[in-house]
C-alpha positions in Angstrom: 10.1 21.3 45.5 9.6 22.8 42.1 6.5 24.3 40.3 5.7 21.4 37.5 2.3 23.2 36.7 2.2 24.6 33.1 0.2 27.3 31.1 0.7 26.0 27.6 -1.4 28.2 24.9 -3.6 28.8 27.8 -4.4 25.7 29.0 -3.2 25.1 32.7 -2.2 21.9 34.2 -1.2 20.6 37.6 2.5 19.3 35.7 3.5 18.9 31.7 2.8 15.1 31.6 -0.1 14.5 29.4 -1.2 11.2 27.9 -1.7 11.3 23.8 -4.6 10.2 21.6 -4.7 7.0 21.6 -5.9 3.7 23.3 -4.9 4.7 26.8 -7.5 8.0 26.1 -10.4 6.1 24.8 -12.8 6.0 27.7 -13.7 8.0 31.0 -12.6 4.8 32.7 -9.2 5.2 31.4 -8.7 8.6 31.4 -10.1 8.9 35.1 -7.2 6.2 36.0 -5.0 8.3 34.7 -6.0 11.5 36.9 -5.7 9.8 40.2 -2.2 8.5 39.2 -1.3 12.2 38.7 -0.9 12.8 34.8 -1.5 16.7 33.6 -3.9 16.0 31.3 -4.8 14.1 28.4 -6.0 14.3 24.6 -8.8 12.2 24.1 -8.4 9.6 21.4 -9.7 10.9 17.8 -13.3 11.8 17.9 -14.7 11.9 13.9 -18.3 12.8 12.7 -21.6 11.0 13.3 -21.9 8.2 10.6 -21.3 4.7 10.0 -19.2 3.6 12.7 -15.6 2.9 12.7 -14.7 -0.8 12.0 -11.0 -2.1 13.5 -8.9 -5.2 12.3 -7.5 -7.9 14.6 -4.7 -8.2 15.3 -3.4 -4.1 15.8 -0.4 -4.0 16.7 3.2 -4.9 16.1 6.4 -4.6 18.5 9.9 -4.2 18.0 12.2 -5.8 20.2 15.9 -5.6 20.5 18.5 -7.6 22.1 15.9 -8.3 25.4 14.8 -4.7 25.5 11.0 -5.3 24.8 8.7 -2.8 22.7 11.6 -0.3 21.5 9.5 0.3 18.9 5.3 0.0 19.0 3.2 -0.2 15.4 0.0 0.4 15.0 -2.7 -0.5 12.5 -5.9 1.0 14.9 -8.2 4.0 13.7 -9.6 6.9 15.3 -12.0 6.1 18.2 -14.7 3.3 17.5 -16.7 4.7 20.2 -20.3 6.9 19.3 -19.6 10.3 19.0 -22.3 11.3 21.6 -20.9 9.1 24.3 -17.6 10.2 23.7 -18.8 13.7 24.1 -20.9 13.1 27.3 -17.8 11.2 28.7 -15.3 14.3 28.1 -18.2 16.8 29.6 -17.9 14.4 33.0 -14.7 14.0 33.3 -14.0 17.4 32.8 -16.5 18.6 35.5 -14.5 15.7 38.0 -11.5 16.9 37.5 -11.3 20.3 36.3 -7.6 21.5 37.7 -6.2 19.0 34.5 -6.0 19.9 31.0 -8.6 18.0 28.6 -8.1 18.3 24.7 -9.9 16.6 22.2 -8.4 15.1 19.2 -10.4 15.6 16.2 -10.3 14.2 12.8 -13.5 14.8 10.3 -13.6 14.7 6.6 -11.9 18.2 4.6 -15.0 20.4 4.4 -15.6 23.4 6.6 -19.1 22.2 7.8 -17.8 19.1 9.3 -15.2 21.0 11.3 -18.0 23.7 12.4 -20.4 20.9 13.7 -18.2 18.7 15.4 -16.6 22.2 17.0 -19.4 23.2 18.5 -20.4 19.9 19.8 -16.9 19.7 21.9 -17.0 23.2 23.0 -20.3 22.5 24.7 -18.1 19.4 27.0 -16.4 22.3 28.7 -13.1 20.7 27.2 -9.5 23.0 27.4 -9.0 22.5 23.9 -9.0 20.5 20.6 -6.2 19.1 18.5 -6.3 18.8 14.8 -5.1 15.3 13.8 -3.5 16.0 10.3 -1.0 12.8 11.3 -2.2 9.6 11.3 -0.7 7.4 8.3 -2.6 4.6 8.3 -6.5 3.6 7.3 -7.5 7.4 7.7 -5.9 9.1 4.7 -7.4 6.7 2.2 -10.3 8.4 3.6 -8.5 12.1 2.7 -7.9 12.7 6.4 -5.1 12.3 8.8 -1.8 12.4 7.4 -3.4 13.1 3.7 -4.4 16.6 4.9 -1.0 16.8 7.2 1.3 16.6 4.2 -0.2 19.6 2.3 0.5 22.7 3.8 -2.3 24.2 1.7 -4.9 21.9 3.4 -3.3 22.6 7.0 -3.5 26.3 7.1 -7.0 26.2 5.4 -8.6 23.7 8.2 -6.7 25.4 10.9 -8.8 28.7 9.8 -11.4 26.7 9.7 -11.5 25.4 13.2 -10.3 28.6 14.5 -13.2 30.8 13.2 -15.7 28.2 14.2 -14.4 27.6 17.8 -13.0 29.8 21.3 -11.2 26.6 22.6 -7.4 26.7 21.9 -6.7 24.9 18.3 -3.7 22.4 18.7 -2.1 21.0 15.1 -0.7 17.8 15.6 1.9 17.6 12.3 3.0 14.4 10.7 6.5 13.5 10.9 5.9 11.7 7.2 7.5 14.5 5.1 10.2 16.1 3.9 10.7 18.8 6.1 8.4 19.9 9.2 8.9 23.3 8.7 6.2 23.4 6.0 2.8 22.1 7.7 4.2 23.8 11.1 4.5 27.3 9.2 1.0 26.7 7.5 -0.8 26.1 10.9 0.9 29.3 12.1 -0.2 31.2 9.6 -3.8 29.3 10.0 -4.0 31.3 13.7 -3.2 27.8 15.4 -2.5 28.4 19.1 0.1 25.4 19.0 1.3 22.2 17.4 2.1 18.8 18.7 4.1 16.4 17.3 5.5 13.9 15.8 2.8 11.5 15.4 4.0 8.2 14.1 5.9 7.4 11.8 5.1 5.0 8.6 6.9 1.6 9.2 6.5 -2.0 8.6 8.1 -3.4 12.1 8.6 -6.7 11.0 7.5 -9.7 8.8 6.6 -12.6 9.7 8.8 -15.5 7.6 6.0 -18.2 8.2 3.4 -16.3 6.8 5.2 -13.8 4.5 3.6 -10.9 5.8 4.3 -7.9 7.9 3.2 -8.1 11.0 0.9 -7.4 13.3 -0.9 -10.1 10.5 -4.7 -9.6 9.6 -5.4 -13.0 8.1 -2.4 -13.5 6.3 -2.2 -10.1 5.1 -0.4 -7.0 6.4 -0.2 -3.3 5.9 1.9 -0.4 7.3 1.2 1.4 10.3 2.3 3.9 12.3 5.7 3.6 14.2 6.0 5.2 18.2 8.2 4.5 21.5 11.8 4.9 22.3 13.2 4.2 19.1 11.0 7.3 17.3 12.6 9.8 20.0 15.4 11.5 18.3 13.5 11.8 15.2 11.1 13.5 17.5 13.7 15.7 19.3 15.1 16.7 15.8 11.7 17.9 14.4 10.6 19.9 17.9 14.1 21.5 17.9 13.7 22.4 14.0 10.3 24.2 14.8 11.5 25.9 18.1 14.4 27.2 15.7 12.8 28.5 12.9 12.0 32.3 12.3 8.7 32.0 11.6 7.6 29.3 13.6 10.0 29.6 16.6 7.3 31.4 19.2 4.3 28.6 18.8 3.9 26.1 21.8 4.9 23.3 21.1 3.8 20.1 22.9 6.4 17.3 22.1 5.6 13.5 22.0 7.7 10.7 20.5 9.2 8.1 23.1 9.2 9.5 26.0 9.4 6.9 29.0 11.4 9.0 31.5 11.7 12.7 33.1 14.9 13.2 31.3 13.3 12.3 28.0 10.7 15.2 29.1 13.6 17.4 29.8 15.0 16.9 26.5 11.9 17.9 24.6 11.7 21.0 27.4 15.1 22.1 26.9 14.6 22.3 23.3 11.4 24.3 23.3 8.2 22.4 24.1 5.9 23.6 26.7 4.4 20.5 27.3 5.1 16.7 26.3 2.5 13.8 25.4 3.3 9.8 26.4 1.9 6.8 24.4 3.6 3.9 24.5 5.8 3.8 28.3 2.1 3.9 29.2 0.8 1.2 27.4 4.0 -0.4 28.5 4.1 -0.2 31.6 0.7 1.4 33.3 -0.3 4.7 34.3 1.7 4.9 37.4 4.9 5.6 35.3 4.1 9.2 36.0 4.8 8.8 39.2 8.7 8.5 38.6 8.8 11.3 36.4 6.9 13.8 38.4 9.7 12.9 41.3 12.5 12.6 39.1 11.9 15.8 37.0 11.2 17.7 40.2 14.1 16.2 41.8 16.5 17.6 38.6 15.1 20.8 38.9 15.7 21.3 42.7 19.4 20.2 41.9 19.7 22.9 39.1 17.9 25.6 40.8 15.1 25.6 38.5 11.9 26.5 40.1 9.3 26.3 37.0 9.3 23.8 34.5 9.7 27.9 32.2 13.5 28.3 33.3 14.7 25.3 31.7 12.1 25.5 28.5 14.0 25.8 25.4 17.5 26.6 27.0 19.0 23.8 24.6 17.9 26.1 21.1 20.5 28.4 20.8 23.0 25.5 21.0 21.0 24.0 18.1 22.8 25.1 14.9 23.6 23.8 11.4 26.9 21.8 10.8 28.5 24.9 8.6 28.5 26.7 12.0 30.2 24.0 14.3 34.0 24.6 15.5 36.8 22.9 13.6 39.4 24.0 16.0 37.6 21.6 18.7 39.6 18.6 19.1 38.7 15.7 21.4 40.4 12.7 22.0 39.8 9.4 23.7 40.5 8.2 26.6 40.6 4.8 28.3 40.7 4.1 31.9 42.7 0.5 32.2 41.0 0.3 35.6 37.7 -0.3 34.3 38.7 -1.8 31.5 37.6 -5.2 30.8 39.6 -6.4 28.0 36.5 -7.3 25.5 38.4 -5.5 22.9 34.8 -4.2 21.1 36.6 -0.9 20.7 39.6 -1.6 19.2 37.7 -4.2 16.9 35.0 -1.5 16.3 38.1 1.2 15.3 40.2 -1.1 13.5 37.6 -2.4 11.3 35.8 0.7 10.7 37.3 3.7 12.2 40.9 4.9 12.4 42.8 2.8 13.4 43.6 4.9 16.8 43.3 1.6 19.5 46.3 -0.5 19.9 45.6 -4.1 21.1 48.4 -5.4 23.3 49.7 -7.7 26.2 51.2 -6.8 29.9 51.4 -9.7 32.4 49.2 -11.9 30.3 46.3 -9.7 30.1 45.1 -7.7 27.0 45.8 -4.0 27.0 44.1 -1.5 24.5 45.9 2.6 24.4 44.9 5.0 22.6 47.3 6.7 19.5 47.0 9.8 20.2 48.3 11.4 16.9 45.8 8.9 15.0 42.2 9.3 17.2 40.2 11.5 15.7 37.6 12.1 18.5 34.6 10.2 16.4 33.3 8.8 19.8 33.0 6.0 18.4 34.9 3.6 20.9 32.9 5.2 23.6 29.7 4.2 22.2 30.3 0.2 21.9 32.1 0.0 25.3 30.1 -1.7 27.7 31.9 -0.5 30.7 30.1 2.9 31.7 32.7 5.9 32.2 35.6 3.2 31.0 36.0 5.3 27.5 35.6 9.2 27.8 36.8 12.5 25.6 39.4 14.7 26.7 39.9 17.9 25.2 43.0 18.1 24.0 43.2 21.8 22.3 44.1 25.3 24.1 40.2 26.1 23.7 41.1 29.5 22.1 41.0 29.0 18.3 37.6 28.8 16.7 37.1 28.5 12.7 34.0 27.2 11.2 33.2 26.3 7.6 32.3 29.3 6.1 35.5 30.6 7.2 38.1 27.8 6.3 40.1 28.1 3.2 38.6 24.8 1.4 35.4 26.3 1.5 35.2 26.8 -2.2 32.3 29.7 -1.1 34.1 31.8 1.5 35.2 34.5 -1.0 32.1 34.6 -2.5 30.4 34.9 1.0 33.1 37.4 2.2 
């Protein structure tokens, strides 16, 4: 079978399934459950500085459900760790000495001064821990305290706590970037050129998932009230996929390990992130969801993909997808695809001529042939949006056929509307 273990920024791990910080890393009890059900690592939930301790609200969380599918989308309104610092600490050094073939990082989030960083460094280095990761993310509770997603949003503050922790400490330093910005590219270049061994991301996402039209409030509710939190699960995955891939692109940030988390649930969604660059990826939510042993499935399935594709390390898949990655300007507009239905599969719901009457190009005829409903495509009219496909219910009933000779290629820096081409000639 094939080699799952990973060396990311060098940390080694039995396989690249880790579980993120958050509730399902808050305790030894936890993360030790996790171990024996086979996960790679783990990043311990948020650890912050000795002080008054951390108070939570009730209720936490908030789901989004749609059409059956429960939690597509998970919110959260919880804080770092409510735990003591010091049993936190003495809980990492014991797991760690258990269990020492899988990775162990520490999440950290103190207050911006250099001190702060420098005590609570040392204090994890001592746990024999693989690493720490910086949590400049969170958008909820913490930056009104100047932390989390306060410091993530200014690259100034990244790159300065990022030197910080990397002067102070010999454990790998891990940014974990918040996906509440612009662009990506700015905190991710400012950790690189704060020394950071890698980055991690996205965390979640700012959201109200829902109100409640009883009470009037978003939800989860807190006594009537609500406030926004921090969006994760399925639905945040190809917001994650996009911000990974623009990282792994970029010049200057294109050779930092990345460690992607956002929705995965499945090997292939750990593929995905792999494919386009990350060396590792974190789970949340499937975990929460649906228990530890989830990892179970992805271990087999992953390995199982990579024997079929003659991979043998999880390194000769790892970023394959990024060169493919490129901006619209660049994309063929000689490629022509068309659809095509297969009347044998068909079931006559009609969702994709409705769908491309309505709202597309008119390219599906509706008619009748021994009493039954028959939809064709027009050729000369389908523009290969992919659009038909999509709503089809029927699996395979709707696919693209490429329709031209596959020779010609002309992007948009080279077509004569481009009111720029001469002046890029």
């Amino acid at each position: 079978m094939a080699d799952l273990s990973v060396n990311f920024a060098g940390i080694r791990a039995p396989n690249p399934f880790w579980l993120a910080s958050a509730p399902p890393t808050d305790k030894a009890y936890n993360v030790v459950r996790a171990f024996q059900a086979g996960w790679g690592g783990v990043v311990w939930k948020t650890l912050g500085e000795d002080g008054p301790p951390i108070v939570n609200v009730s209720s936490r969380y908030g789901a989004y459900s749609y059409k059956g599918n429960r939690v597509a989308g998970l919110n959260n309104i919880e804080l770092i760790t409510d735990r003591p610092l010091e049993i936190n600490l003495q809980e990492i050094k014991q797991v760690k000495r258990d269990w020492p073939d899988r990775a162990m990082i520490v999440s950290l989030m103190v207050p911006c001064e250099e001190e702060a960083w420098k005590s609570i460094l040392g204090r994890v280095e001592e746990t024999g821990a693989d690493g720490v990761e910086l949590n400049f993310g969170c958008p909820h509770g913490m930056p009104e305290r100047g932390m989390g997603a306060a410091v993530g949003q200014v690259p100034e503050y990244v790159e300065m706590v990022t030197r910080w922790c990397k002067q102070h400490s010999r454990m790998p330093v891990i940014v974990k970037l918040t996906p509440n910005i612009t662009s990506i590219l700015g905190p991710a270049r400012a950790a690189v050129r704060g020394g950071a061994d890698a980055v991690s991301l996205i965390n979640t996402i700012n959201s109200i998932v829902s109100v409640d039209l009883d009470q009037m409030a978003p939800t989860p509710t807190v006594d009537g009230k609500g406030t926004s939190g921090g969006y994760c699960g399925p639905a945040v995955k190809p917001i994650a996929l996009n911000m990974v891939a623009q990282i792994a692109r970029d010049a200057e940030t294109g050779d930092i390990p990345i460690s992607g988390i956002g929705g995965i649930e499945s090997w292939r969604d750990a593929a995905e992130f792999i494919a386009l660059g990350a060396g590792s990826v974190q789970v949340c939510t499937a975990a929460m969801h649906y228990g530890f042993r989830i990892v179970d499935d992805m271990i087999d399935g992953l390995s199982r993909w990579m024997d079929e594709k003659g991979y043998a390390r999880v390194g000769d898949f790892q970023g394959l997808a990024v060169p493919n990655v490129t901006d619209w300007k660049n994309l063929n507009l000689k490629y022509k695809i068309i659809a095509d239905i297969d009347p044998e599969k068909c079931i006559q719901c009609g969702l994709c001529h409705i769908a491309c009457e309505d709202t597309s190009h008119q390219a599906i005829a509706a008619g009748r042939e021994d009493g039954k409903r028959v939809y064709s495509v027009i050729d000369e009219e389908c523009v290969g949006c992919n659009l038909c496909m999509h709503v089809c219910p029927v699996e395979g009933c709707i696919t693209m056929k490429r329709v031209d000779d596959g020779q010609a290629y002309q992007n948009w820096t080279q077509h004569p509307n481009n009111p720029m081409r001469e002046a890029a000639e």
